[in-house]
C-alpha positions, 0 to 999 in steps of 0.5 A: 517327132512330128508327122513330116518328120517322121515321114521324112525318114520314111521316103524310100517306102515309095520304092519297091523293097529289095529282094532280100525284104521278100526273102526274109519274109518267106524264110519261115524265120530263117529256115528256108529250105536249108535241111533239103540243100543239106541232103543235096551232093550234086552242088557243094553250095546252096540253091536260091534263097538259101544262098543268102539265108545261111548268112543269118546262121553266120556264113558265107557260101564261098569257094577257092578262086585260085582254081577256079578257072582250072576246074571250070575248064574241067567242066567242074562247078567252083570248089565251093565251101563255107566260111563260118563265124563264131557268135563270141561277144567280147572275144573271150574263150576257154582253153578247153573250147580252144582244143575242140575248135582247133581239132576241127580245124585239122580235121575237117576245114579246108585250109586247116586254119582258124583266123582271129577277125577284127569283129573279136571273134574266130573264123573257119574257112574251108568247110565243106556242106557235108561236114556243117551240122558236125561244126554247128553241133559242135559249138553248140556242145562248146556253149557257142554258136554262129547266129547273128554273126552276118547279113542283117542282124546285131552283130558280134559285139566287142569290147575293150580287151583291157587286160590291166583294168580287169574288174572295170573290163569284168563289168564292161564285158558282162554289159557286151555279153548281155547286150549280145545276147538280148539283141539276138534273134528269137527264132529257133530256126538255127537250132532246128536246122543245125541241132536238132536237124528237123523239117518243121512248119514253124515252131515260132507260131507265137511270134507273130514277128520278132519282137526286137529285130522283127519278122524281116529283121534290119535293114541291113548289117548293124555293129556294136562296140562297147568301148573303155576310154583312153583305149579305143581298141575296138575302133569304136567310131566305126559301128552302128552303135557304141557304148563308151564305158564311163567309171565312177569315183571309185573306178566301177562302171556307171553308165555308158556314153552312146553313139550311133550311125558309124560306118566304114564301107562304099561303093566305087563310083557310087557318091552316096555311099561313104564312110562316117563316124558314129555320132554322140547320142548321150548318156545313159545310166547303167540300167538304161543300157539294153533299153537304148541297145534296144531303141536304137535297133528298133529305130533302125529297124523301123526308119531303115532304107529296105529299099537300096541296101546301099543306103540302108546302114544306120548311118544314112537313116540319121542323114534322112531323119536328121540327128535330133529327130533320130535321137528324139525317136530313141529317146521316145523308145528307150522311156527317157530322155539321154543326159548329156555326154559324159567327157571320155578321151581316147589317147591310143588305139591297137593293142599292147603287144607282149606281157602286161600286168593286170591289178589282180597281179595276174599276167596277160601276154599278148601275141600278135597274129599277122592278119590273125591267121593261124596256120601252121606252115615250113617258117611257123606253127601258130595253130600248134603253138596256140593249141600247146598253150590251150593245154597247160593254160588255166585262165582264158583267151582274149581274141582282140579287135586287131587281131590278135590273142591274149593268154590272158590271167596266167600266174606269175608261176606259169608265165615263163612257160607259157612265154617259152612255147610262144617262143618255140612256135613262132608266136613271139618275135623279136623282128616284129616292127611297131609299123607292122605291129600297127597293121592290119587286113581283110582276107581278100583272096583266094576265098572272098567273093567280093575280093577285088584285089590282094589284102592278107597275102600282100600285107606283109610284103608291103609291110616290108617295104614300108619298114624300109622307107621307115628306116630310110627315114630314120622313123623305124621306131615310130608307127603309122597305122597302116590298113589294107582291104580288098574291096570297099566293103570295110571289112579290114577297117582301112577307113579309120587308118592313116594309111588305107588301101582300098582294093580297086583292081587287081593289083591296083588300089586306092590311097587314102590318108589323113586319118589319126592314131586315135580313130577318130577321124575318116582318111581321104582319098589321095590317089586312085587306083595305083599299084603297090609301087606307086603306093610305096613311092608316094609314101616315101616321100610323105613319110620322108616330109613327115620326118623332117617337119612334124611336131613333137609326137605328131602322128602321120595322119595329123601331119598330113591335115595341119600341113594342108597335104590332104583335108579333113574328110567332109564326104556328106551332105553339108546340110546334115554332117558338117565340120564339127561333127567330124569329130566327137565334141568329147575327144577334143 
């Protein structure tokens, strides 16, 4: 990489550093003063910096909007509390795991619910300061933990939840655990904080920095997948990096396809931000994989934006590196040169709901969980349905990339059981449409700051609404998938959907369509800040033209370009990203 080159990708260092870069530089490698806002009962919140130092730890400080106006006219701060999320790569945990984690949710959080995220993982909402190192030291005896899982660091990783496939999954998720696992921070500030409890200096003083994530770690927030084609459940276009699982002759793991710079998330108003799509980096052998995992970190790490955390994602370091010098950098790092791209197609995104077997001749049940909240209320009891099945269940769970849960490896003798409690809780329905099936949202309000409008509690109302419209249409049986997100974030992935809503307002969204059934290619914006009957009217007449003019097997979102309703999405500098770039020379 020549010297203008790489000074290229170095201009925002004529700008002053965020406030975050000084943060992270005085947190003694992420400890701050957290133990002394522990001991603090006046606030149920963290003071100063260490607001944003519990995110490295895997949460977010938040508190319940529904009532804040009320308790601020009592003279009461917000009822503040944290959202913790598990470190679980690859989704996969015990039943045994399960029953503690359930008992805590009961016990100690705030809404008594775990939520399944689309990052394969389980989130708690409502927990109290007071009851954090409980939760921590729990998961600790569970072997888990919630480090890396927010702000800016690699995190959660995912992976293909193929149930069918098992010994190529087997291989694929060993690869997501160790990637996870080496892109990890080096710091033992989240064990002396949350397990042991102790006030130190530093117990790091022979990291001079960390050695892959350094002493001010990324930039910003960074996301893997690994990914096994034809299935694209992980929506792998959408991370910052992503490794697409290639099989040998004799189905065995080989090597992996890498792509970088996806991204979902923008600012209103703000034309330099966007979402793209991750782009073809090459291929590497097996034992290359962490090497790359590691480069293409460390490129980011190094070339990253620390200036406007607006630009800071992977994906505007490619635009102001260019790709070749990116890949060329990664290549310079990683000790070889990538191969070319091995051909992959994705076929299908989402997830088989229902019972699948694999070729160990076990069963695996898929559940779908709206909105992967499992809560019990008057109309179902997901958590007690889910907690029963952890107790007579011998093989694991699966927390998909959608959502929803796998009972996975159940024998052919225990099937009808377990189907009959996932029957009796409410967690298989016969009334589920393959729309709503094919849906998904972020958890917006009452609890995310950031929430501009409605997501997890309007999604299934407009899911009804849109099943209606289906049906009017004569296309009940058919699909769309359909994302909502309460703000521009990313979080509920509307951006990789054929029908997205992006929270504006309250009550007021924007319609993005155009995207493919595949997830491979970005929606564009079709109309701006509407309400949601505004939405179902212009869907209605879409869906209705669909209906009427599409092709054998079209899917929505395709309909929608080949007729010129809406145009392929081209949302960058035409200098770097054009046309052809939309979509991976792999998948056509």
């Amino acid at each position: 990489m020549t010297e203008q080159n790489k000074q290229k990708g170095l201009e925002w260092q004529e700008k002053p550093l965020s406030d975050n870069e000084r943060l992270k530089t005085d947190s003694n490698f992420l400890r701050g003063t957290i133990l002394d806002d522990l001991e603090d009962s006046l606030t149920g919140g963290f003071r100063g910096d260490n607001f944003q130092l519990i995110r490295f730890h895997g949460m977010y400080e938040q508190d319940d909007r529904d009532i804040r106006a009320e308790r601020a006219e009592e003279k009461l701060e917000p009822l503040k509390f944290m959202l913790l999320r598990c470190r679980l790569p690859g989704g996969i945990i015990k039943p045994f795991q399960w029953i503690e984690l359930d008992k805590f949710a009961r016990e100690h959080s705030y809404y008594r619910s775990i939520r399944l995220t689309n990052r394969q993982t389980f989130q708690y909402h409502g927990v109290p300061k007071s009851q954090l190192q409980t939760m921590h030291r729990l998961l600790h005896s569970l072997g888990l933990d919630s480090i890396a899982t927010a702000s800016d660091m690699n995190r959660n990783v995912l992976c293909t939840s193929n149930p069918i496939e098992s010994a190529l999954h087997q291989q694929a998720y060993e690869y997501a655990k160790k990637i996870s696992e080496h892109l990890l921070p080096r710091t033992r500030g989240y064990l002396d904080v949350w397990i042991d409890g102790k006030k130190v200096q530093s117990s790091d003083d022979f990291l001079q920095e960390e050695p892959i994530l350094g002493k001010t770690y990324l930039p910003r927030k960074f996301k893997t997948a690994v990914v096994i084609p034809p299935l694209n459940d992980v929506d792998c276009y959408g991370n910052d990096l992503d490794f697409v699982a290639i099989a040998d002759d004799n189905g065995n793991l080989a090597g992996f396809n890498v792509l970088a710079g996806g991204g979902l998330s923008l600012e209103h108003g703000n034309t330099k931000t966007y979402p793209h799509i991750s782009l073809e980096l090459g291929y590497v052998p097996l034992e290359y994989t962490l090497k790359a995992a590691e480069a293409v970190v460390t490129t980011q790490r190094d070339f990253g934006n620390r200036s406007d955390r607006k630009n800071a994602r992977s994906r505007y370091t490619i635009q102001n590196m260019g790709l070749d010098n990116f890949r060329a950098e990664v290549e310079r790092r990683m000790g070889i040169p990538f191969e070319p791209i091995r051909p992959f197609k994705f076929t299908e995104r989402g997830d088989r709901i229902g019972w699948v077997k694999g070729i160990d001749n076990n069963w695996h049940l898929t559940l779908f969980i709206e909105s992967g909240r499992l809560v019990d209320n008057d109309e179902k009891k997901l958590l007690s349905g889910v907690l029963e099945i952890a107790k007579i269940h011998k093989g694991d769970f699966r927390i998909t990339a959608n959502q929803n849960l796998i009972v996975a490896n159940v024998a052919e003798e225990d099937k009808a059981q377990i189907e009959q409690i996932a029957r009796d809780y409410g967690l298989i329905r016969d009334d589920v449409s393959k729309l709503r099936e094919n849906s998904m949202s972020c958890v917006s309000f009452p609890t995310c700051p950031l929430a501009m409008a409605e997501s997890e509690r309007i999604l299934p109302s407009f899911i009804d609404e849109l099943d209606k419209v289906m049906a009017k249409h004569h296309v009940a049986d058919d699909y769309i998938v359909t994302r909502i997100t309460g703000c521009p974030n990313g979080c509920g992935r509307a951006m990789l959907a054929e029908i997205g809503l992006v929270g504006k307002a309250i009550g007021r969204y924007n319609l993005h369509i155009g995207g493919d059934r595949e997830g491979v290619r970005i929606p564009r914006l079709y109309k701006e800040n509407i309400t949601i009957p505004e939405i179902i009217s212009e869907l209605d007449t879409l869906i209705g033209r669909w209906a009427n003019e599409r092709h054998a097997n079209e899917g929505f979102g395709d309909f929608t370009i080949r007729t010129g309703i809406i145009k392929p999405v081209i949302n960058a500098p035409v200098d770097f990203w054009d046309a052809d770039k939309i979509i991976s020379t792999a998948t056509v």
